[in-house]
C-alpha positions in Angstrom: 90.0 148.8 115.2 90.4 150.6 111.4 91.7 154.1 111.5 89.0 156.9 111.0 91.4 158.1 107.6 90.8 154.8 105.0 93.7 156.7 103.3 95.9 155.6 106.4 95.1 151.8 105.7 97.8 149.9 103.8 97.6 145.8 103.1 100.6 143.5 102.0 100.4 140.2 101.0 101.5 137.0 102.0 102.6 133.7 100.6 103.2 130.0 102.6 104.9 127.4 100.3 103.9 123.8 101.9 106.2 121.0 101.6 104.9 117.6 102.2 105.1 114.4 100.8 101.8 112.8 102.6 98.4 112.7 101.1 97.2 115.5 102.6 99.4 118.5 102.6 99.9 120.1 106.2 97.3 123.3 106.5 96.8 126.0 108.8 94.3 125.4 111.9 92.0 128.2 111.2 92.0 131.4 108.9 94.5 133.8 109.8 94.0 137.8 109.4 96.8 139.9 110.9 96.3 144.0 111.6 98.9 146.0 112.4 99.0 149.3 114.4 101.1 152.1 113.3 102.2 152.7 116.5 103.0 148.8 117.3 107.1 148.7 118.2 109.9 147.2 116.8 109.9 143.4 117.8 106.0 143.1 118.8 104.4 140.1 118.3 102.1 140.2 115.6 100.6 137.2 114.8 101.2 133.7 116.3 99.7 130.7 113.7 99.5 126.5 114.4 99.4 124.1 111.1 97.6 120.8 111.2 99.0 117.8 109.3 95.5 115.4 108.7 98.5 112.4 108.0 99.7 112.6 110.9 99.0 111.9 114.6 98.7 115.4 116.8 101.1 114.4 119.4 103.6 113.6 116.3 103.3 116.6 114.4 106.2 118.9 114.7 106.4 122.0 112.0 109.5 124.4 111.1 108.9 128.0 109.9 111.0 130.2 108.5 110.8 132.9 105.5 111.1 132.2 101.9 114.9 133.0 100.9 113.8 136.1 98.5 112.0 137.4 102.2 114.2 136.5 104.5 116.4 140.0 103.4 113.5 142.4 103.8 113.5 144.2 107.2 109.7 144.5 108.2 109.4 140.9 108.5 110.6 138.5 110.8 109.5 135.2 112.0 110.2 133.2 115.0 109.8 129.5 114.9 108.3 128.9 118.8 109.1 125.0 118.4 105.3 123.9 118.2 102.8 123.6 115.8 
């Protein structure tokens, strides 16, 4: 649902470094698009995303999120790693 005001819509982007050492680099499972509401509170979940690692059986595969150092300072962001994939 966009806002009836396109002057109330704001975008930031996003980077994911990938660190593998396989043949095939670990990817995410689909697309991911995230929207956030301005009234959405402090601590809401916003987006929830797997990775896939094609190397890799899936009963193996085990990922670990977290935010790039120069992110991990900035306020509006956080991410909790929900020990899957």
């Amino acid at each position: 649902l966009l806002p009836d005001n396109p002057s109330q819509v704001g975008s930031v982007s996003m980077t994911v470094k990938v660190l593998d050492v396989n043949d095939n680099a670990p990817e995410f499972a689909r697309f991911y698009e995230a929207f956030v509401c301005e009234n959405a509170k402090a601590g809401q979940l916003i987006q929830t995303v797997s990775a896939i690692d094609r190397d890799d059986p899936q009963e193996g595969q085990h990922f670990y999120y977290s935010l790039a150092p120069e992110a991990a300072d900035n306020p509006n962001f956080t991410l909790r790693d929900n020990q899957g994939n």
